[in-house]
C-alpha positions as CSV (number, residue, x, y, z in Angstrom):
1,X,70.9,-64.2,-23.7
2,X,71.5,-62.9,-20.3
3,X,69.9,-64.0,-17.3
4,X,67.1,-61.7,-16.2
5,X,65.2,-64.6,-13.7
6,X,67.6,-66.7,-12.0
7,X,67.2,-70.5,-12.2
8,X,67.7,-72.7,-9.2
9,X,69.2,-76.4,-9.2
10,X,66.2,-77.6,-7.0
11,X,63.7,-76.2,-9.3
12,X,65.2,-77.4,-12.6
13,X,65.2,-80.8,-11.3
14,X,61.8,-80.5,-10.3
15,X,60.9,-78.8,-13.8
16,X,62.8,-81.7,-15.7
17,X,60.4,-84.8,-14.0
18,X,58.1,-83.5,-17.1
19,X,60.4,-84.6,-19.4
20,X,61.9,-87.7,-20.4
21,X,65.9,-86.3,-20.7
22,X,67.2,-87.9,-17.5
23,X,68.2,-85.8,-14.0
24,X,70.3,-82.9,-14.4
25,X,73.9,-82.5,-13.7
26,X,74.5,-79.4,-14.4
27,X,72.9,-75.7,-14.4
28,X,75.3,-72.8,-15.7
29,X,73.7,-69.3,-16.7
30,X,74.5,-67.4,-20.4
31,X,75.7,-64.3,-20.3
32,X,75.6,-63.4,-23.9
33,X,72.5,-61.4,-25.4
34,X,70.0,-59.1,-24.0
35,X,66.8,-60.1,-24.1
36,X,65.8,-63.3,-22.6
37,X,67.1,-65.8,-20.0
38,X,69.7,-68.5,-20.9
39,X,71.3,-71.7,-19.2
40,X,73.1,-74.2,-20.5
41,X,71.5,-77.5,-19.3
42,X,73.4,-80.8,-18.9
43,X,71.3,-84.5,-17.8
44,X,72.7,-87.7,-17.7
45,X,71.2,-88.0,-21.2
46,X,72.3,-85.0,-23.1
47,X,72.8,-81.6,-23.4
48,X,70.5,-78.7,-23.8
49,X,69.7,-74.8,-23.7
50,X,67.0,-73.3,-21.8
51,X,65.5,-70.3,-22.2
52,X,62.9,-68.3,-20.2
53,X,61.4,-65.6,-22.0
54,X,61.4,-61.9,-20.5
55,X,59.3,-60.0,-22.7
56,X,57.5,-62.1,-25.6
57,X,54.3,-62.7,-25.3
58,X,53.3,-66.4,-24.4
59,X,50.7,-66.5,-27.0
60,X,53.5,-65.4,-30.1
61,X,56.1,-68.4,-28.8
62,X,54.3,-71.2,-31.1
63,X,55.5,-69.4,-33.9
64,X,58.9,-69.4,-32.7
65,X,59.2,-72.9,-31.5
66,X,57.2,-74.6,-34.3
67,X,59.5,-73.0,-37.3
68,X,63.1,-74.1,-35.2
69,X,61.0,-77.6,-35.6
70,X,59.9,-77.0,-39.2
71,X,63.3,-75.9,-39.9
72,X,65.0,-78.9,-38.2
73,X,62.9,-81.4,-40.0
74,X,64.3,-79.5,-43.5
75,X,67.9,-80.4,-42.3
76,X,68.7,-77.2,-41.1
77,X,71.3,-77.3,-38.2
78,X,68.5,-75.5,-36.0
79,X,68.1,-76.3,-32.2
80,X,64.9,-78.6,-32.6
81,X,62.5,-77.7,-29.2
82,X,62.1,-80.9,-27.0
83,X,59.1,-81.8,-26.1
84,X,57.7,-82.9,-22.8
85,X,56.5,-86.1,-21.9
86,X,52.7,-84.4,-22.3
87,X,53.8,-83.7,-26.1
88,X,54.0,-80.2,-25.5
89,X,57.2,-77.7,-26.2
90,X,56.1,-74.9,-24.3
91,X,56.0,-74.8,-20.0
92,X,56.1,-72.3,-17.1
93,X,59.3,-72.1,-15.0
94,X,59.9,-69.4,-12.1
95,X,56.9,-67.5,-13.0
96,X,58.6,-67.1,-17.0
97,X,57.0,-69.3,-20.4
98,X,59.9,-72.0,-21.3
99,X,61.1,-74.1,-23.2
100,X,64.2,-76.7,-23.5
101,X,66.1,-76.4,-27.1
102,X,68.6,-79.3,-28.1
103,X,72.0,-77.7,-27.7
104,X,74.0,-78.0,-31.4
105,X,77.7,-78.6,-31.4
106,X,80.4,-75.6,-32.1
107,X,81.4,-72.6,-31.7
108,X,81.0,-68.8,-32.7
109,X,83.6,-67.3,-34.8
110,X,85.1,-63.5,-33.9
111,X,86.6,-63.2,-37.1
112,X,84.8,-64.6,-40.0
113,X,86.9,-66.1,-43.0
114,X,85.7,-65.8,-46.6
115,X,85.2,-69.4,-46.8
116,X,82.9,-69.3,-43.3
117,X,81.1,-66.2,-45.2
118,X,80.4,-68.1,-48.6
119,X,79.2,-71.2,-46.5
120,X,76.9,-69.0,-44.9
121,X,75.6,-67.3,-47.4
122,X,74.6,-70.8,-48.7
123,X,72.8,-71.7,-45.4
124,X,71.0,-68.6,-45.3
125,X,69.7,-69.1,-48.7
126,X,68.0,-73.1,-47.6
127,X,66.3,-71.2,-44.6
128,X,64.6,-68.8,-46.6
129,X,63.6,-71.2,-49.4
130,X,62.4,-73.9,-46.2
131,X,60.7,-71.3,-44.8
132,X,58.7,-71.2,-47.5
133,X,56.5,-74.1,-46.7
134,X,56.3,-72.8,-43.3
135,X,52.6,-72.3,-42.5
136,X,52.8,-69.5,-39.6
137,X,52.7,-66.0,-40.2
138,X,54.4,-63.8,-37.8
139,X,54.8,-59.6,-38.2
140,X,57.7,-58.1,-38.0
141,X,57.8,-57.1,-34.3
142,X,60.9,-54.1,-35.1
143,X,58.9,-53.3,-38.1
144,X,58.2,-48.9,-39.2
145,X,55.9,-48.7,-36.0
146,X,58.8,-50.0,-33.6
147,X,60.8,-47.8,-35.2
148,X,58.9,-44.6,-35.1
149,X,58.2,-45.1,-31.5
150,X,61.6,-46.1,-30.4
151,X,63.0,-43.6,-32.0
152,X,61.0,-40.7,-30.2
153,X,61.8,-42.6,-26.9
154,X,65.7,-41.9,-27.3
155,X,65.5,-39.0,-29.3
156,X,66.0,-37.1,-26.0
157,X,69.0,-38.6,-25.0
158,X,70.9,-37.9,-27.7
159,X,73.3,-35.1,-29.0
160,X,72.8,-32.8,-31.9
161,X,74.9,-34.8,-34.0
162,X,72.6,-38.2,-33.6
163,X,69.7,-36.3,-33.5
164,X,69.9,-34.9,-36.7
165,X,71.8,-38.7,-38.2
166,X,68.4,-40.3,-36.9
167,X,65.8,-38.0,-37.9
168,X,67.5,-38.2,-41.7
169,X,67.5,-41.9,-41.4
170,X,63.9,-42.1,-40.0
171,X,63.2,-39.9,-42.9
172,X,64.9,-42.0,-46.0
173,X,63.4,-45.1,-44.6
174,X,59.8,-43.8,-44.5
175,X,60.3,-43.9,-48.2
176,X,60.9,-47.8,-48.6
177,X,58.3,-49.9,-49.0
178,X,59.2,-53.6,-48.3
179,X,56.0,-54.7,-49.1
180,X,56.9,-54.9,-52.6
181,X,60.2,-57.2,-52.1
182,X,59.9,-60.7,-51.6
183,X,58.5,-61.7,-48.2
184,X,59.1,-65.0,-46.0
185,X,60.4,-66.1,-42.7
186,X,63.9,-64.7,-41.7
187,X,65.3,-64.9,-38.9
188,X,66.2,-61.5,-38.6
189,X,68.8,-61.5,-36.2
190,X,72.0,-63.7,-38.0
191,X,74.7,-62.7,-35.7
192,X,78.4,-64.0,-35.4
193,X,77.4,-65.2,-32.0
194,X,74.2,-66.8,-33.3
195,X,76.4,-69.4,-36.0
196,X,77.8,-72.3,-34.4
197,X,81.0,-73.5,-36.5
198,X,82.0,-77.0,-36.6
199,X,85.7,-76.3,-38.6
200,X,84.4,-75.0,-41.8
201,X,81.1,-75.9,-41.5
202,X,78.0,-74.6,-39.7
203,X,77.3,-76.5,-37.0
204,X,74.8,-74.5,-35.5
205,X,72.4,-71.3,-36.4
206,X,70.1,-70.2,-33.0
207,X,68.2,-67.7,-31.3
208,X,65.6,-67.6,-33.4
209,X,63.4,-65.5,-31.2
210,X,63.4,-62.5,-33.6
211,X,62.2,-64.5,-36.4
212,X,59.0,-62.9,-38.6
213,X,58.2,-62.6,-41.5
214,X,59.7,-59.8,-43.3
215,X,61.3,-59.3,-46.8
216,X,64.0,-62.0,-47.3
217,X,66.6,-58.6,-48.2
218,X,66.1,-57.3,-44.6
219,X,67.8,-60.9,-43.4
220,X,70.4,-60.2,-46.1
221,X,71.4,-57.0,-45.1
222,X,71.3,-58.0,-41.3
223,X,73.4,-60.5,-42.0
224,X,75.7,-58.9,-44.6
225,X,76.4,-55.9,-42.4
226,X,77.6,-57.7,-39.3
227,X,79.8,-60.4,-40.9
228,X,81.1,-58.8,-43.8
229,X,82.3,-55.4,-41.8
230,X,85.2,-54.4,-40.0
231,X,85.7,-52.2,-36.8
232,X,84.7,-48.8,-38.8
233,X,81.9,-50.4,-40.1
234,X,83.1,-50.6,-43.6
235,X,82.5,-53.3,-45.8
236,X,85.1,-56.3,-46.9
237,X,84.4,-56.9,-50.1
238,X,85.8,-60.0,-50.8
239,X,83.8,-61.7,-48.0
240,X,80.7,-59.6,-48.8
241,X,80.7,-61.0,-51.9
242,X,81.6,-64.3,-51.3
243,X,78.5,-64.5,-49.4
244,X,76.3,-62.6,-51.7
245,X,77.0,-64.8,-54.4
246,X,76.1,-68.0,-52.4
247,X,73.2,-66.7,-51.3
248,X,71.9,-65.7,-54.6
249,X,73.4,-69.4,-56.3
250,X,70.2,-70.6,-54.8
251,X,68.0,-67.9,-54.2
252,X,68.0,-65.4,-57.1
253,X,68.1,-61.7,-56.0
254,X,65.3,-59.7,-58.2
255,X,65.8,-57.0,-59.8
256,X,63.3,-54.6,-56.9
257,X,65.5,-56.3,-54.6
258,X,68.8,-54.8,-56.4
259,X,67.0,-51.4,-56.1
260,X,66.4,-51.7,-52.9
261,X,69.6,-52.9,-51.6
262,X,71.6,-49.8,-50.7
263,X,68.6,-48.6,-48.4
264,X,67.8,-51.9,-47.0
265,X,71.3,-52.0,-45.9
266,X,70.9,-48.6,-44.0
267,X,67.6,-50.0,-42.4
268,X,69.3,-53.3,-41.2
269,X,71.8,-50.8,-39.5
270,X,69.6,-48.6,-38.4
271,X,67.3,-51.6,-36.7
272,X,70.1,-52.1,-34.3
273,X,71.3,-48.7,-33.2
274,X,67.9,-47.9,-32.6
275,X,67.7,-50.8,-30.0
276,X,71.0,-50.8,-28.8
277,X,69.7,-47.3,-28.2
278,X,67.0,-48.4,-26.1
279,X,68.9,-50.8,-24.2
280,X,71.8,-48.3,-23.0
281,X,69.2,-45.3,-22.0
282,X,66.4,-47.6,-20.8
283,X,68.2,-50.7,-19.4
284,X,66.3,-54.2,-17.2
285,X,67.3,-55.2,-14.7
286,X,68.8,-58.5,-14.5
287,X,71.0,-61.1,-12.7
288,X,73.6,-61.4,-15.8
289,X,72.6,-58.4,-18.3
290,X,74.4,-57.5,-21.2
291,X,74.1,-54.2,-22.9
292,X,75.4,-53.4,-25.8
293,X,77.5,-50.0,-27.3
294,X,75.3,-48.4,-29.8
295,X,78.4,-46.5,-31.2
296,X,79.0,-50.2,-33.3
297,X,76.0,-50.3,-34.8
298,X,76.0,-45.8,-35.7
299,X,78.9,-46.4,-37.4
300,X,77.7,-49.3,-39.2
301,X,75.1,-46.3,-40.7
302,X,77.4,-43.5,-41.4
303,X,79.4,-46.0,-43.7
304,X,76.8,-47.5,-45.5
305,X,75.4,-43.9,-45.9
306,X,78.9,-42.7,-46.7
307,X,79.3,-45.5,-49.4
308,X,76.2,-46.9,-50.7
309,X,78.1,-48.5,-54.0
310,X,80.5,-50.5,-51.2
311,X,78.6,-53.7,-52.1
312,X,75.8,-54.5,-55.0
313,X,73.6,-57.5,-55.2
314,X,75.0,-59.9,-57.9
């Protein structure tokens, strides 16, 4: 969530007559994130997130904004979009599609506990199953094709060593087909720094602006590999576990998705070296941009690849 377009005061308070959330009194820019712009928001009403979107295409948001609502109305602590005083969630601000998010109470945790990882697993769990009902379809958008053709974009910049790491992977992965698993909305992108914590519990899940529809296992393993890890990417198991098994209290695993699971695992990995990839070697330009080390997410690879029996579906 960096800051790509800057935001003025005057033109937030000119942007925020369309809506009926009071007159601002404060304007502060995120720095976390890399791929849209961010501000926190404060009116003499409430508080709020804004977000500008760099690179998605207006005509995709819908799906975005209407599943955070669908989600919201489930009881899911999801940022519900507000609308404007026209009913609409979606506006225009410095040239960029828009739209004001309620901000959720808490904060991200560095160093998840086993508790925080069972809790989540849990949470994860009533988004897939509410997602069910949710009427919008949306493609994975970092689906095989992404992959191919991000791939051949860095390629080039990389040693012998990665070269020959990421033409194996490409090559393994080819062989998956998630078709077969079961499919729903995920929101693909479960971060530490996308979980709000209020004490123990989840105060707050956001950024849903990777969300698609994708099998359920891809979330899993997105999830799994960045808050059950440690700095050499290998897995805890007791908090790998923990969440595993709360996850699958409510939604069963199946037994293609048991198959499937040590691969799936390198794909999740391999998702986010590729774009951390593309960010380092390709980088926007930006006000407040944050890039990424792609060495996190390689090593993330080599361990599951190194040890694909570190962690099995219950």
């Amino acid at each position: 969530m960096s800051v790509f377009t800057p935001v003025t005061p005057e033109q937030m308070r000119e942007w925020l007559v369309g809506y009926a959330v009071g007159r601002l009194t404060e304007l502060r820019g995120i720095e976390a994130g890399v791929q849209n712009s961010n501000f926190f928001v404060t009116t003499t009403l409430g508080r709020y997130v804004l977000t500008l979107f760099e690179s998605v295409p207006r005509a995709e948001l819908p799906y975005y904004l209407h599943l955070m609502a669908h989600l919201a109305r489930h009881g899911l602590p999801v940022p519900a979009p507000i609308a404007t005083r026209d009913n609409d969630y979606l506006g225009t601000l410095a040239g960029r599609p828009a739209v004001m998010v309620a901000r959720l109470a808490g904060r991200s945790v560095e160093t998840p506990t086993v508790a925080q990882c069972e809790r989540l697993g849990a949470m994860l769990a009533g988004l897939h199953l509410a997602g069910m009902s949710y009427g919008r379809r949306q493609e994975n958008p970092r689906g095989p094709a992404w992959r191919e053709t991000t791939a051949a974009t860095v390629l080039p910049h990389l040693d012998a060593d990665d070269r020959a790491l990421l033409e194996a992977e490409l090559h393994v992965q080819r062989a998956l087909d998630a078709v077969d698993l079961p499919q729903g909305t995920i929101h693909a992108d479960l971060f530490r720094d996308n979980v709000l914590w209020d004490g123990e519990h989840v105060g707050g899940v956001i950024d849903f602006y990777f969300a698609c529809t994708d099998a359920l296992l891809l979330d899993v393993a997105v999830t799994l590999n960045d808050w059950c890890g440690g700095p050499d990417g290998a897995l805890d198991p007791q908090r790998a576990n923990a969440f595993l098994l709360a996850y699958h209290a409510d939604r069963p695993f199946t037994r293609a998705e048991r198959e499937a699971w040590p691969t799936m695992l390198r794909r999740a990995a391999l998702r986010f070296w590729l774009s951390r990839l593309e960010d380092f070697h390709r980088p926007r330009e930006g006000e407040m941009v944050l890039v990424k080390n792609p060495a996190e997410f390689r090593a993330i690879l080599r361990a599951r690849i190194a040890r694909p029996d570190a962690t099995q579906l219950p």
